[in-house]
Structures are given as structure tokens and as C-alpha cells.
PDB file of N, H, CA, C and O in Angstrom:
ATOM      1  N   UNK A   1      22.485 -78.838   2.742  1.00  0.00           N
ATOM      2  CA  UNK A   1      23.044 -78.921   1.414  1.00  0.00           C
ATOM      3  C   UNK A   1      24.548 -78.633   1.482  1.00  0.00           C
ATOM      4  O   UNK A   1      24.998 -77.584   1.941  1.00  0.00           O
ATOM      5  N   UNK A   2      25.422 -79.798   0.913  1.00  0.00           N
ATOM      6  H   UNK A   2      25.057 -80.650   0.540  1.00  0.00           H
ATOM      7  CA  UNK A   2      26.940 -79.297   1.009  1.00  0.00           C
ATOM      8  C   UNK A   2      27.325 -78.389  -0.146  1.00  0.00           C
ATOM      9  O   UNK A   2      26.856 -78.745  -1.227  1.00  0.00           O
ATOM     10  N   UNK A   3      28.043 -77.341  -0.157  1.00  0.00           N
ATOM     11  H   UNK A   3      28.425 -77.052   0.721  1.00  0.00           H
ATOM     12  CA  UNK A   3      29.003 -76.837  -0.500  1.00  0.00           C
ATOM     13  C   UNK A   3      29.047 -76.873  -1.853  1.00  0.00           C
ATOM     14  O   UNK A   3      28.744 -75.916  -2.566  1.00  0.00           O
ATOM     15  N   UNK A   4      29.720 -78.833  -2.571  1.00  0.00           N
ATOM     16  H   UNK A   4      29.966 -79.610  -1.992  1.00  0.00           H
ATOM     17  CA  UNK A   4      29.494 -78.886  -3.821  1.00  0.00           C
ATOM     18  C   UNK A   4      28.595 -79.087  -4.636  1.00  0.00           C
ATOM     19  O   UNK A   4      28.683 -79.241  -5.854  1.00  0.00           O
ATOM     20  N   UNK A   5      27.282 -79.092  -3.659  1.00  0.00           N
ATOM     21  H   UNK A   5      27.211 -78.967  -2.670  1.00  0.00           H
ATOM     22  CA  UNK A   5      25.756 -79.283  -4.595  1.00  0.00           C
ATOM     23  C   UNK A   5      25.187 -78.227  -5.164  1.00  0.00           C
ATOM     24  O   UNK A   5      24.283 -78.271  -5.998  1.00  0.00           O
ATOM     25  N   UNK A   6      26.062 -76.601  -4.423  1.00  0.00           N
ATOM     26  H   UNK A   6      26.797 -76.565  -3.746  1.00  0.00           H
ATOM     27  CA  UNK A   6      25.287 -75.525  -5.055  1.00  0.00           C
ATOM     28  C   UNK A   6      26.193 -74.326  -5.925  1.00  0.00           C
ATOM     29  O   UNK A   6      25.771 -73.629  -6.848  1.00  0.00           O
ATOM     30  N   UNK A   7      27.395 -74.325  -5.399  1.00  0.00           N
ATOM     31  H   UNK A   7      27.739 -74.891  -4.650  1.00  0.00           H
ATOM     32  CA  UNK A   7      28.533 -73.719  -5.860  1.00  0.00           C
ATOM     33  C   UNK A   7      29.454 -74.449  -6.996  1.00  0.00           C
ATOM     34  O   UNK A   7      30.136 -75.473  -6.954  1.00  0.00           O
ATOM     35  N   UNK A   8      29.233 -73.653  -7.861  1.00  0.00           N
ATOM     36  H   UNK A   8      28.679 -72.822  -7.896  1.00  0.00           H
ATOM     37  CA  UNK A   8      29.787 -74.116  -9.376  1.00  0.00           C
ATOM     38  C   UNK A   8      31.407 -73.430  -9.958  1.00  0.00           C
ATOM     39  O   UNK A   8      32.386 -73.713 -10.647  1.00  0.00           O
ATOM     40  N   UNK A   9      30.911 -72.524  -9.239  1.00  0.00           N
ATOM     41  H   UNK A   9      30.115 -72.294  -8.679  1.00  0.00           H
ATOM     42  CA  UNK A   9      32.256 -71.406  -9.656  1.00  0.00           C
ATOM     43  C   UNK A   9      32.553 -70.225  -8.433  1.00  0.00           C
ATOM     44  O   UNK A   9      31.764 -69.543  -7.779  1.00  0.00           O
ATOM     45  N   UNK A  10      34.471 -70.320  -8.428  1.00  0.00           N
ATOM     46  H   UNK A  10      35.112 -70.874  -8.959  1.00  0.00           H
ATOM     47  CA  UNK A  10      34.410 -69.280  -7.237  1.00  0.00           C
ATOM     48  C   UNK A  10      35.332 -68.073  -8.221  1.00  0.00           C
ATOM     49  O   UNK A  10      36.282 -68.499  -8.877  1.00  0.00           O
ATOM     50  N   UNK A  11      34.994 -66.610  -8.268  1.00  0.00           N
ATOM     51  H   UNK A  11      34.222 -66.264  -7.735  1.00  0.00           H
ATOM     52  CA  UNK A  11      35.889 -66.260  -9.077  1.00  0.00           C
ATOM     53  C   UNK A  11      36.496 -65.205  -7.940  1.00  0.00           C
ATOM     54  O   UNK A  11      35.712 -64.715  -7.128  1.00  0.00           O
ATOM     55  N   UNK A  12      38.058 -64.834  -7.899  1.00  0.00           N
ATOM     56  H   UNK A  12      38.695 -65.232  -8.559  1.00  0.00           H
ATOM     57  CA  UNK A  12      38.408 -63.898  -7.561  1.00  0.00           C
ATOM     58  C   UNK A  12      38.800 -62.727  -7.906  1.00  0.00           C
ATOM     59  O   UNK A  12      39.958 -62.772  -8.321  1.00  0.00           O
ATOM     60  N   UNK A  13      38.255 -61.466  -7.924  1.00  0.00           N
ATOM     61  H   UNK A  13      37.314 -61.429  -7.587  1.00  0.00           H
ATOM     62  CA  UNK A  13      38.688 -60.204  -8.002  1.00  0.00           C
ATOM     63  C   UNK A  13      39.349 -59.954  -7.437  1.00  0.00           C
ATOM     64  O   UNK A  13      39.103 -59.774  -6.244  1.00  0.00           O
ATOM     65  N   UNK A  14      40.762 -59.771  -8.026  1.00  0.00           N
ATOM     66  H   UNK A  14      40.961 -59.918  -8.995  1.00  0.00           H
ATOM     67  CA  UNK A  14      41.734 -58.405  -7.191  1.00  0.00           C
ATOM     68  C   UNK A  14      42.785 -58.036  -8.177  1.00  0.00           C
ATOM     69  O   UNK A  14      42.833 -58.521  -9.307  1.00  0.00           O
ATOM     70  N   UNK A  15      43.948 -56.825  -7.531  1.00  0.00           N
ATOM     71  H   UNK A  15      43.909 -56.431  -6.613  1.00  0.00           H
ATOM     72  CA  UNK A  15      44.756 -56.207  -8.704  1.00  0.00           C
ATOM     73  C   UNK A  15      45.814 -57.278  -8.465  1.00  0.00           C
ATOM     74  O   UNK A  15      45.862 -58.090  -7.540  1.00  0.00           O
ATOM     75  N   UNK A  16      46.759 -57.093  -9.619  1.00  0.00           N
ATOM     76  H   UNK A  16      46.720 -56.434 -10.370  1.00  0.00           H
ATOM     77  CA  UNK A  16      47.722 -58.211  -9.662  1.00  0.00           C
ATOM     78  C   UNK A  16      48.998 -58.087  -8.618  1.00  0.00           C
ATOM     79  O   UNK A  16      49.806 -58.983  -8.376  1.00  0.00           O
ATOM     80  N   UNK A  17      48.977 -56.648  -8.018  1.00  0.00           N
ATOM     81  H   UNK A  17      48.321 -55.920  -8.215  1.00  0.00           H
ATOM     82  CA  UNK A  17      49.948 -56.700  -7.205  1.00  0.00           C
ATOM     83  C   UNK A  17      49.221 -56.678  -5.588  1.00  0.00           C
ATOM     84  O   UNK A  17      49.844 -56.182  -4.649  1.00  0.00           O
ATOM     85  N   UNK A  18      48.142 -57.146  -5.449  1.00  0.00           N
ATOM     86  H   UNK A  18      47.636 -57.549  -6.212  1.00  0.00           H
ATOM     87  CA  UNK A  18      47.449 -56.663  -4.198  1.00  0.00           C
ATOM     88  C   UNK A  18      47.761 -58.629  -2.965  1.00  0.00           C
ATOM     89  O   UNK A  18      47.530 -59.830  -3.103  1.00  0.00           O
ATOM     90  N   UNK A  19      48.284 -57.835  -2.087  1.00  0.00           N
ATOM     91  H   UNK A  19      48.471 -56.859  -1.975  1.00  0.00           H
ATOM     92  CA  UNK A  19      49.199 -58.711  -1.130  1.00  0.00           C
ATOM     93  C   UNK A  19      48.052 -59.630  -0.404  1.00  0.00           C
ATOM     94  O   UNK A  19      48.356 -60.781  -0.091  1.00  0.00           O
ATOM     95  N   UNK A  20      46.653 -59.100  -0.116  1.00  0.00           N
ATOM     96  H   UNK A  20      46.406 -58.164  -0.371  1.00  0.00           H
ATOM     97  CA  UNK A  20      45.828 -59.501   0.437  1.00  0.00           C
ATOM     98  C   UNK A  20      44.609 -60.378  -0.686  1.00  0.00           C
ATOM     99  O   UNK A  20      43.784 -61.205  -0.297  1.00  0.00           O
ATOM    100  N   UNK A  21      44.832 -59.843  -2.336  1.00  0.00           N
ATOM    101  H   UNK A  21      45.502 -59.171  -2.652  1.00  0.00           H
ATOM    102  CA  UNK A  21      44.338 -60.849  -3.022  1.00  0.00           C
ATOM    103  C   UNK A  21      45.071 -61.858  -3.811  1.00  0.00           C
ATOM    104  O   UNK A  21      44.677 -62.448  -4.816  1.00  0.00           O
ATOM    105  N   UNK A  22      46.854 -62.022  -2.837  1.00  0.00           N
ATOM    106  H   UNK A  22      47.174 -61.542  -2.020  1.00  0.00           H
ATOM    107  CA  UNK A  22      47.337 -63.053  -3.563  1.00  0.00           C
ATOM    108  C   UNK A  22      47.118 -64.098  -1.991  1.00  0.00           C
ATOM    109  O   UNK A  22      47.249 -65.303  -2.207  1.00  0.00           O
ATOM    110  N   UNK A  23      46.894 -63.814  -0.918  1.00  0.00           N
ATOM    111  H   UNK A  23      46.788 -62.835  -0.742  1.00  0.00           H
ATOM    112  CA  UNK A  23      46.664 -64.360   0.309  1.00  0.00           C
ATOM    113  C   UNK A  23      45.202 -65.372  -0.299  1.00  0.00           C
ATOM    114  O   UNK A  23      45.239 -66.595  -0.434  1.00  0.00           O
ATOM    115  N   UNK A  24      44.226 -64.658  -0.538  1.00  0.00           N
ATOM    116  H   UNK A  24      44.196 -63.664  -0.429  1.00  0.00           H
ATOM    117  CA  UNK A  24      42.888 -65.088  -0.699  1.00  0.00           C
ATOM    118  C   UNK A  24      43.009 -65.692  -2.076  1.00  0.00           C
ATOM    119  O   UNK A  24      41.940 -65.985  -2.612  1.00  0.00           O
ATOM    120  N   UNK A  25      44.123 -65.929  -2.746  1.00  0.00           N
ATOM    121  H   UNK A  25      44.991 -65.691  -2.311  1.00  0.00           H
ATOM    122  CA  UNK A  25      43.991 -66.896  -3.968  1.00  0.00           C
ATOM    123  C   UNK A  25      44.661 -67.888  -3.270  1.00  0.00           C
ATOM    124  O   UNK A  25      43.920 -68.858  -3.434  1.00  0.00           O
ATOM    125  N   UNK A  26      45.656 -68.280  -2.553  1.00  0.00           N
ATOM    126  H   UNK A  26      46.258 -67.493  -2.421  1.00  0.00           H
ATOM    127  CA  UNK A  26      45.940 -69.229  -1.892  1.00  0.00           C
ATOM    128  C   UNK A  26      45.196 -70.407  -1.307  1.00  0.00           C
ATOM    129  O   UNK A  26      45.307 -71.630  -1.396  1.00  0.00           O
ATOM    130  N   UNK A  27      44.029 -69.185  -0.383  1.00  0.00           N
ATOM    131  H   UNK A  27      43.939 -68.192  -0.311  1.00  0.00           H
ATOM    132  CA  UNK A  27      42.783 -69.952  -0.010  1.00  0.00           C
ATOM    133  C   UNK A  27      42.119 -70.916  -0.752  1.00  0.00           C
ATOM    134  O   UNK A  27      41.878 -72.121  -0.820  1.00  0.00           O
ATOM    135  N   UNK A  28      41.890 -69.587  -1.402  1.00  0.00           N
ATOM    136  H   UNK A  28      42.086 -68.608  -1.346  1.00  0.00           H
ATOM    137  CA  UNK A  28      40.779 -70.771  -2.458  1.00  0.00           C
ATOM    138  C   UNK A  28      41.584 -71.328  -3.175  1.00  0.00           C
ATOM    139  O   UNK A  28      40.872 -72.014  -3.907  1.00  0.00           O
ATOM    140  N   UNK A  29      42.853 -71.531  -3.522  1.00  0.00           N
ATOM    141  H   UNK A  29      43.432 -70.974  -2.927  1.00  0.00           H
ATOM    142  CA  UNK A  29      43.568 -72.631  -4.175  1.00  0.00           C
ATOM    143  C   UNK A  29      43.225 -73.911  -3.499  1.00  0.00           C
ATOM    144  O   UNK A  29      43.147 -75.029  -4.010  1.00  0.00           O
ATOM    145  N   UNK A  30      43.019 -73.528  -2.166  1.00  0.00           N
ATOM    146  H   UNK A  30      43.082 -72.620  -1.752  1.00  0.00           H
ATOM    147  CA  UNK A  30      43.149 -74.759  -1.361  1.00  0.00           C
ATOM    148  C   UNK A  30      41.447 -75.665  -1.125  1.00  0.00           C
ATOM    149  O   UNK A  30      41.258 -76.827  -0.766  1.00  0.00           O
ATOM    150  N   UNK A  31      40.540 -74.698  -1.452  1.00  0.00           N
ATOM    151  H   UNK A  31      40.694 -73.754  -1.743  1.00  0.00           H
ATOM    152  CA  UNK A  31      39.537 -74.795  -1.400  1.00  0.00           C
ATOM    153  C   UNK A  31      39.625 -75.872  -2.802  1.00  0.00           C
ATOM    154  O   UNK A  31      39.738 -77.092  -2.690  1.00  0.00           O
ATOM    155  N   UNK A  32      39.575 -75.404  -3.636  1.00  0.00           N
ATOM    156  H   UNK A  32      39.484 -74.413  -3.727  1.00  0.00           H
ATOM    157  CA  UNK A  32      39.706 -76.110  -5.040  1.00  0.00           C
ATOM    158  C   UNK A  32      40.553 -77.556  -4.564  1.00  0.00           C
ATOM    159  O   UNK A  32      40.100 -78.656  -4.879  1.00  0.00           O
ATOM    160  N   UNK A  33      41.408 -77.460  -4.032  1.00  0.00           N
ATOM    161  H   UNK A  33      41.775 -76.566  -3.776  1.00  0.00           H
ATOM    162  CA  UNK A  33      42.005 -78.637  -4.089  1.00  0.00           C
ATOM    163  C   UNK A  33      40.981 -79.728  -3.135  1.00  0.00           C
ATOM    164  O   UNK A  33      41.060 -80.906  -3.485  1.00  0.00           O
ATOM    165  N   UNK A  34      40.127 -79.450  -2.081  1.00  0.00           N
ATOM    166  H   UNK A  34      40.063 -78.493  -1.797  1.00  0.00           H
ATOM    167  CA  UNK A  34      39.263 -80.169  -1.630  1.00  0.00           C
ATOM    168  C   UNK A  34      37.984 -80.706  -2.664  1.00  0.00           C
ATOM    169  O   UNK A  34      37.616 -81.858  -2.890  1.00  0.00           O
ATOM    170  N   UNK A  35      37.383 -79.205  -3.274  1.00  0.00           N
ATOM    171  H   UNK A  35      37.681 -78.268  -3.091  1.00  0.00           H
ATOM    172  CA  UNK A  35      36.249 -79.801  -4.124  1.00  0.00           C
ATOM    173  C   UNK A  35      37.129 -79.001  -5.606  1.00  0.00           C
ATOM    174  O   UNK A  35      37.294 -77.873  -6.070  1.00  0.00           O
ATOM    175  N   UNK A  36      37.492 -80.358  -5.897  1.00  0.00           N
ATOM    176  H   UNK A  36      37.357 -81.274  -5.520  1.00  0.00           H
ATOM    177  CA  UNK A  36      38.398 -80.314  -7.600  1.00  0.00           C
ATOM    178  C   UNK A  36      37.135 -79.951  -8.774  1.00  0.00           C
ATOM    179  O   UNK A  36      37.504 -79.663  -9.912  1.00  0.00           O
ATOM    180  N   UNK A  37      36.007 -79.969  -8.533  1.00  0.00           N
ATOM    181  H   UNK A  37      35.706 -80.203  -7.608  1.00  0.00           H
ATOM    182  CA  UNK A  37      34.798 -79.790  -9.387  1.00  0.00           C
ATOM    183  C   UNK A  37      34.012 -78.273  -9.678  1.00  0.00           C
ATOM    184  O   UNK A  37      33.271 -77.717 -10.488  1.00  0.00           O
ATOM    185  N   UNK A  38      34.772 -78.038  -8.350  1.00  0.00           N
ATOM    186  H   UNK A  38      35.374 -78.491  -7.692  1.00  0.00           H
ATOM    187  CA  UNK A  38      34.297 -76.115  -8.406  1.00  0.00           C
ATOM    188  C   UNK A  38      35.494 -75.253  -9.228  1.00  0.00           C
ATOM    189  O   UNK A  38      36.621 -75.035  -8.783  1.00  0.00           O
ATOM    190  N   UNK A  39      34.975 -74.821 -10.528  1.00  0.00           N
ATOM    191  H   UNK A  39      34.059 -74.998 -10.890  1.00  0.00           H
ATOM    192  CA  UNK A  39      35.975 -74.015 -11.007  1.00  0.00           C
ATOM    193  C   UNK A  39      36.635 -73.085 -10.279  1.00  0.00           C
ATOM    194  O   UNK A  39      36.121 -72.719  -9.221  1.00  0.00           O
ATOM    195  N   UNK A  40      37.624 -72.646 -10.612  1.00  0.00           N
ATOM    196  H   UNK A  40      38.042 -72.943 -11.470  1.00  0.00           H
ATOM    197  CA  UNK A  40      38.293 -71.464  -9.636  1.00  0.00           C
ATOM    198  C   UNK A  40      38.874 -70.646 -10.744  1.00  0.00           C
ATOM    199  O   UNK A  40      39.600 -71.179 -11.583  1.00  0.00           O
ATOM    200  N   UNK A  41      38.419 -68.631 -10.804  1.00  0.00           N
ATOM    201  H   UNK A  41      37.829 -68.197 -10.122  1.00  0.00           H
ATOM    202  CA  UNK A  41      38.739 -68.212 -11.435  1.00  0.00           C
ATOM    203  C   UNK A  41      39.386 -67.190 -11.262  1.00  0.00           C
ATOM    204  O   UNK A  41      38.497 -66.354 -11.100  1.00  0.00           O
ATOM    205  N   UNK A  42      40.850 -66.393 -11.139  1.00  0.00           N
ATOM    206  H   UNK A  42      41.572 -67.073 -11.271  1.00  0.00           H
ATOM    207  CA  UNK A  42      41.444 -64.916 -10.913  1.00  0.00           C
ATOM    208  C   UNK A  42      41.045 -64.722 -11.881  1.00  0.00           C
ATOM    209  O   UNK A  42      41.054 -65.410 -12.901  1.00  0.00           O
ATOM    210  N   UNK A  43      40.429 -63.237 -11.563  1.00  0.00           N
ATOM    211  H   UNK A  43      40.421 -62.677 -10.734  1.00  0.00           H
ATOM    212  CA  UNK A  43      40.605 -62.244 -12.534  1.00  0.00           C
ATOM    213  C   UNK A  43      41.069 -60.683 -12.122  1.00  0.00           C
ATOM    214  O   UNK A  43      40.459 -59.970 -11.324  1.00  0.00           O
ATOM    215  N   UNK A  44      42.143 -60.361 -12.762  1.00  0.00           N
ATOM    216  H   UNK A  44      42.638 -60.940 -13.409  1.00  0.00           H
ATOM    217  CA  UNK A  44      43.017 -58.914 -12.332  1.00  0.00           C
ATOM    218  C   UNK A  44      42.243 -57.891 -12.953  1.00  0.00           C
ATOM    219  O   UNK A  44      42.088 -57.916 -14.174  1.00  0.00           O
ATOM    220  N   UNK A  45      41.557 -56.667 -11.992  1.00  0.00           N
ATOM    221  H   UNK A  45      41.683 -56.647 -11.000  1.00  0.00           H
ATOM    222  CA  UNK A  45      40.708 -56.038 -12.112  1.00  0.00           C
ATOM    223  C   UNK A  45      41.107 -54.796 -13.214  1.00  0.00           C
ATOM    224  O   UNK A  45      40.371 -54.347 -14.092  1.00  0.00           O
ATOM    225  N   UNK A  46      42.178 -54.480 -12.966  1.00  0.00           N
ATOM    226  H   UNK A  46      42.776 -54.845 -12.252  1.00  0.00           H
ATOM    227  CA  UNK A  46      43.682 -53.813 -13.711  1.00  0.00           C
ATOM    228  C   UNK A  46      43.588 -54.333 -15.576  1.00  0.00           C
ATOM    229  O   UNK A  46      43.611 -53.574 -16.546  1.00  0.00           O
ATOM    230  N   UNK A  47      43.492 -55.713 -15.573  1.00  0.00           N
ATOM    231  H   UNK A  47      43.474 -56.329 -14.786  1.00  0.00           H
ATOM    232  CA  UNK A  47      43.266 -56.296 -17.219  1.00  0.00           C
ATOM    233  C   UNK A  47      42.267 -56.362 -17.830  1.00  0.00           C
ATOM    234  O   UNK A  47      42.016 -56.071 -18.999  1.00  0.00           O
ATOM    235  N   UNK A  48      41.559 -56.823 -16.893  1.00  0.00           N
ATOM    236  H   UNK A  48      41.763 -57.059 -15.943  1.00  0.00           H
ATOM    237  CA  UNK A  48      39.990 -57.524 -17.239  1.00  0.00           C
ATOM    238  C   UNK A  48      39.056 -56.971 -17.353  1.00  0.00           C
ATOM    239  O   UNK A  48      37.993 -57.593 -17.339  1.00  0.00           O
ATOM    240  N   UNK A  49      39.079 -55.753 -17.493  1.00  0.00           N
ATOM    241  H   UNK A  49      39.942 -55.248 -17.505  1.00  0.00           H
ATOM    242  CA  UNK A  49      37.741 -54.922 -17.166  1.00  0.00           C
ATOM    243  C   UNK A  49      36.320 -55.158 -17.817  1.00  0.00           C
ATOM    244  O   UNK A  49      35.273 -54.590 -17.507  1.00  0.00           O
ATOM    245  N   UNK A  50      36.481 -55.958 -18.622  1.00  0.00           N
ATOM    246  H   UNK A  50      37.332 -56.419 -18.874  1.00  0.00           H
ATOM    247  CA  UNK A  50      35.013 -55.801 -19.735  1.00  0.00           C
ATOM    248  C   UNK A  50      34.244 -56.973 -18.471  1.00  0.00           C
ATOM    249  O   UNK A  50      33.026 -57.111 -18.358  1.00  0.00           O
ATOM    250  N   UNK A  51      35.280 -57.711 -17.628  1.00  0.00           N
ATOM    251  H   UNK A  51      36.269 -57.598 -17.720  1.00  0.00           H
ATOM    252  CA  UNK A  51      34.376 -59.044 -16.809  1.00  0.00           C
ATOM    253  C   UNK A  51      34.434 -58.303 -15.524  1.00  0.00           C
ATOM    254  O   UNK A  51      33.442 -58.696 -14.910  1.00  0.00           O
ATOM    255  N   UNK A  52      35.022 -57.504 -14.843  1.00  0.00           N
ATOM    256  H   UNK A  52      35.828 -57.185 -15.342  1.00  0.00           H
ATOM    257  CA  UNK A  52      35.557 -56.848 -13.851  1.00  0.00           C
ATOM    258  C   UNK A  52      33.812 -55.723 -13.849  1.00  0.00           C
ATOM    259  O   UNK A  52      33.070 -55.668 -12.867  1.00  0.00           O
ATOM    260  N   UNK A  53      33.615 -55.159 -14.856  1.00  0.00           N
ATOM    261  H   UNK A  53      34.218 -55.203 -15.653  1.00  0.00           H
ATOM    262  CA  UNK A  53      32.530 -54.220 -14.504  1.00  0.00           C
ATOM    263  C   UNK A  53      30.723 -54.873 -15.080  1.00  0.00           C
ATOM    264  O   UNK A  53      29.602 -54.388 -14.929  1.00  0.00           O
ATOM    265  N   UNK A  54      31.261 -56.273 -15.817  1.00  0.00           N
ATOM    266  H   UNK A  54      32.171 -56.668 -15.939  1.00  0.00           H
ATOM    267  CA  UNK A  54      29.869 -57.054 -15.833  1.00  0.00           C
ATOM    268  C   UNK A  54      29.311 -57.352 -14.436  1.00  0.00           C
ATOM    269  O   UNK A  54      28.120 -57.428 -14.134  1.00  0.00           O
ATOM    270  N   UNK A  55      30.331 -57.503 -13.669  1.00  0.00           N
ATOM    271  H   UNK A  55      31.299 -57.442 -13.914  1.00  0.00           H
ATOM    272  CA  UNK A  55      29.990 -58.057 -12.287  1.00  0.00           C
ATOM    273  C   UNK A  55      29.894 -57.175 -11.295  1.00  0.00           C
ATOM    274  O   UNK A  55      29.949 -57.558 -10.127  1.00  0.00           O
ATOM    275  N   UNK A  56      29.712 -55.658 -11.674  1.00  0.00           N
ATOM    276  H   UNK A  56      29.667 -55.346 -12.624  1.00  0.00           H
ATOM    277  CA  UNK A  56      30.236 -54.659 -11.072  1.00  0.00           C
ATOM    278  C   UNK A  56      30.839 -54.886  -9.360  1.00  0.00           C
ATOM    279  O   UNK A  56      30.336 -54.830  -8.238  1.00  0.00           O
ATOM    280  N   UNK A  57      32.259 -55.180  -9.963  1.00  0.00           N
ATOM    281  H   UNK A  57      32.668 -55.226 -10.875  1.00  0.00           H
ATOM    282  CA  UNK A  57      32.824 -54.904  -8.582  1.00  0.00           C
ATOM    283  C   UNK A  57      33.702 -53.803  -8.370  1.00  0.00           C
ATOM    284  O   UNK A  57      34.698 -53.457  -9.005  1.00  0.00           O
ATOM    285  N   UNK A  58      33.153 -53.312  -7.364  1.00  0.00           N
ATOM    286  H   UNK A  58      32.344 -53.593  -6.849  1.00  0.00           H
ATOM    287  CA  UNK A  58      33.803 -52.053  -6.795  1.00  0.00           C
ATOM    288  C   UNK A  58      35.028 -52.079  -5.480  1.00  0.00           C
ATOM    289  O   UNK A  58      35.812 -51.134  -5.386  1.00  0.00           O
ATOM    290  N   UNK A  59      35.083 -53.175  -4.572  1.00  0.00           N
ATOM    291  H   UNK A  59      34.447 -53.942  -4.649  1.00  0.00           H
ATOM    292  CA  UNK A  59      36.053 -53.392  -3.736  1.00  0.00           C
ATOM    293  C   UNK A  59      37.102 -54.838  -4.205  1.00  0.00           C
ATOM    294  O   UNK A  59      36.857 -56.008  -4.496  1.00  0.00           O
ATOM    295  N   UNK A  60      38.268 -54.061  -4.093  1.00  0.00           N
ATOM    296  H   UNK A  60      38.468 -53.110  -3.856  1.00  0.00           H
ATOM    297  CA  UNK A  60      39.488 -55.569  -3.958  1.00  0.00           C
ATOM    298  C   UNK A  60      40.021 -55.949  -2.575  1.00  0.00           C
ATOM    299  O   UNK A  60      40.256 -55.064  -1.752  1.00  0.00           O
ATOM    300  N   UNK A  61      40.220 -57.266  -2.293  1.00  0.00           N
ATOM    301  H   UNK A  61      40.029 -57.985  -2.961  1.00  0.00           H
ATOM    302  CA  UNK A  61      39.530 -57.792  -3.573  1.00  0.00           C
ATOM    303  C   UNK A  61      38.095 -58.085  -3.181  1.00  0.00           C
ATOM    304  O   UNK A  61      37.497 -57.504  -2.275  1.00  0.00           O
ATOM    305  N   UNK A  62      37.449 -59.345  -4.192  1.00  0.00           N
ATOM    306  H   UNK A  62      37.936 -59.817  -4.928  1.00  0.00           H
ATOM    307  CA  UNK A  62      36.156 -59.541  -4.081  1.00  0.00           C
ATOM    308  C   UNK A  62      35.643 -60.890  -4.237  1.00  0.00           C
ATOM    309  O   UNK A  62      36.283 -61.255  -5.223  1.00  0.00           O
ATOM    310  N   UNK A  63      35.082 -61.637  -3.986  1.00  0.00           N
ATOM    311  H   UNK A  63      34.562 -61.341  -3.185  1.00  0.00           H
ATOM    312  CA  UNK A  63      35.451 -63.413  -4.129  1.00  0.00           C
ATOM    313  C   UNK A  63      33.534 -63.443  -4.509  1.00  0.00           C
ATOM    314  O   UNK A  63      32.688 -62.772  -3.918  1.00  0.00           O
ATOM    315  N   UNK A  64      33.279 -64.482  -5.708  1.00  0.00           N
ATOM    316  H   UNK A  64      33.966 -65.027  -6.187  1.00  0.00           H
ATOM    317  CA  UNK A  64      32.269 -64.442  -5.802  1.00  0.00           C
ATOM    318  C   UNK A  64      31.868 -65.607  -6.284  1.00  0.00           C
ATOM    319  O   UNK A  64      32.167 -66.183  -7.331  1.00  0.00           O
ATOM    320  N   UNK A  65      30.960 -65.978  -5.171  1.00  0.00           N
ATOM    321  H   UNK A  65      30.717 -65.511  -4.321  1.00  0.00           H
ATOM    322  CA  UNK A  65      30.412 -67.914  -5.439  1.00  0.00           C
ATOM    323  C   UNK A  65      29.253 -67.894  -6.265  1.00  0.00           C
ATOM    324  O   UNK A  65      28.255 -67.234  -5.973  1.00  0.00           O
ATOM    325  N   UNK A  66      29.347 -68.549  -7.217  1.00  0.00           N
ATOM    326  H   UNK A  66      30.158 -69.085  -7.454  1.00  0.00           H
ATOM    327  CA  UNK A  66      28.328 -68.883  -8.746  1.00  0.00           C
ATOM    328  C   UNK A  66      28.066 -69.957  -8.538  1.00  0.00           C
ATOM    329  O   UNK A  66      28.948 -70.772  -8.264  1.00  0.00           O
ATOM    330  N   UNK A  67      26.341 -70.396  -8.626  1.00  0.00           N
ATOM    331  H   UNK A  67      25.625 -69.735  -8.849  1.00  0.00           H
ATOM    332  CA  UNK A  67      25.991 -71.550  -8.878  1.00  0.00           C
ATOM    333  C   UNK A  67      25.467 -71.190 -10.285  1.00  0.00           C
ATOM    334  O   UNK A  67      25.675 -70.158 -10.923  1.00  0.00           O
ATOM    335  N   UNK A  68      24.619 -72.460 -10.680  1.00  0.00           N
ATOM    336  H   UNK A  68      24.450 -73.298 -10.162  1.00  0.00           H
ATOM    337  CA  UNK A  68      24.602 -72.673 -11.786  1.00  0.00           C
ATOM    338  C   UNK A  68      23.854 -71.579 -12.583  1.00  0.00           C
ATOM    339  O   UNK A  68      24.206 -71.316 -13.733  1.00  0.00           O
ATOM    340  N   UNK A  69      22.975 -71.033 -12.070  1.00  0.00           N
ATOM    341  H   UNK A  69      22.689 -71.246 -11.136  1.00  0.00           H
ATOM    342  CA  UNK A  69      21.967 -69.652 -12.532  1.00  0.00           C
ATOM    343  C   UNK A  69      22.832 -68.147 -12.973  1.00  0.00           C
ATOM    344  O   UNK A  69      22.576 -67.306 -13.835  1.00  0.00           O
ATOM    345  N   UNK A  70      23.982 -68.252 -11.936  1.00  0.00           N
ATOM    346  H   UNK A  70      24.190 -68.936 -11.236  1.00  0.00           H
ATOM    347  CA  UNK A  70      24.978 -67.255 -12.769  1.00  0.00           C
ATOM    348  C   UNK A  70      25.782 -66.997 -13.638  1.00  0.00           C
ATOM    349  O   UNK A  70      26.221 -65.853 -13.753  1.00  0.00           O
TER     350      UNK A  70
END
């Protein structure tokens, strides 16, 4: 099964000044630019908190692949 048959959404957790989750938004910028159909979402753990602790994440950053059930 490839890649875009099961993954719907990639979201990233990290703080807005964190050097290693502006590296890993790059990535997956680039990821996105291969499969243009997989949403791609930052979210700054620092702003966001009401989505930041639905998902309880505890390490930055944190990258999290959603298919359609999530």
C-alpha cells in the first residue's frame, strides 16, 4: 500500500522557535510537495494548546500521520 492510499494528514508539533522543528517542517514541506493531497499541518505547541493536549503530545517536536479514522 503506497503512502497516499492511507495517510490523509501529517501534522507537526513543535515550539515556534525550536531549530529542529523548523528543520522537520522543511521536510515535510517537501513531502507535501511530492503527495500535494496529504494535508500538512504546524501547529506551535506554545499557541495551540486546546489541539496540542487533544493529541496529548508531550515531546517537541512531534510529527503525526492521520489517516482517515483520525
Amino acid at each position: 500500500m503506497e503512502m497516499e492510499n492511507w495517510v490523509q494528514k501529517i501534522m507537526l508539533f513543535t515550539l515556534s522557535a525550536c531549530p529542529l522543528g523548523r528543520s522537520m517542517g522543511t521536510v515535510l514541506s517537501e513531502i507535501h510537495n511530492i503527495y500535494p493531497q496529504i494535508a500538512l499541518e504546524t501547529v506551535y505547541v506554545e499557541i495551540d494548546t486546546d489541539i496540542t493536549n487533544v493529541h496529548r503530545i508531550k515531546k517537541n517536536p512531534t510529527v503525526l500521520f492521520l489517516d482517515t479514522q483520525s
